[in-house]
C-alpha positions, 0 to 999 in steps of 0.5 A: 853247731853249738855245744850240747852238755852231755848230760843235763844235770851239767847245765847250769840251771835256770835263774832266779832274778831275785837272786842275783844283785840287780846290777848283774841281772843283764848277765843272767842270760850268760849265766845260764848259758856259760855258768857250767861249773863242771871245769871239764864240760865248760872247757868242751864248750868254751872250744865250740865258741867262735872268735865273736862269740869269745870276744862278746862273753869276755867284754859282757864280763868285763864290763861287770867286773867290780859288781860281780867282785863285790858278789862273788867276795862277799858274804855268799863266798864264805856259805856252805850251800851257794845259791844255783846263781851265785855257782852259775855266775862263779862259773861264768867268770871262770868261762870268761877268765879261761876264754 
């Protein structure tokens, strides 16, 4: 059975493409389905993922690796208000690093 936050203010929200750098754009669906930023309720539902579904998140971000370095350590880092895409793919890193 798939993992349901617990409450929906915990999931990440729903993405604006524009927002994200075009070579990142084929993440988003990851984004907003792994991009939870709480550490806790990420950690719950990264414990509900079977081994296929760990593999094939960790390989989706690895495979965009530098694109998501060039991002996540540029400019939008040093911002006091991140955008909702730059959080929810911080968090998707994090998901991926911790699954």
């Amino acid at each position: 059975m798939p993992y349901r936050l617990p409450h929906a203010d915990a999931a990440p929200p729903k993405l604006v493409h524009s927002n994200v750098p075009a070579e990142l754009r084929t993440l988003i669906p990851l984004a907003e389905r792994y991009g939870v930023s709480d550490d806790g309720y990420r950690t719950d539902m990264l414990a509900t993922l079977d081994q296929t579904e760990r593999e094939q998140l960790i390989r989706a971000v690895q495979e965009r690796d530098d694109a998501l370095d060039v991002w996540l350590a540029g400019p939008e880092a040093a911002v006091v208000a991140p955008t909702n895409e730059y959080v929810a793919f911080s968090a998707l890193r994090m998901a991926a690093d911790e699954a």
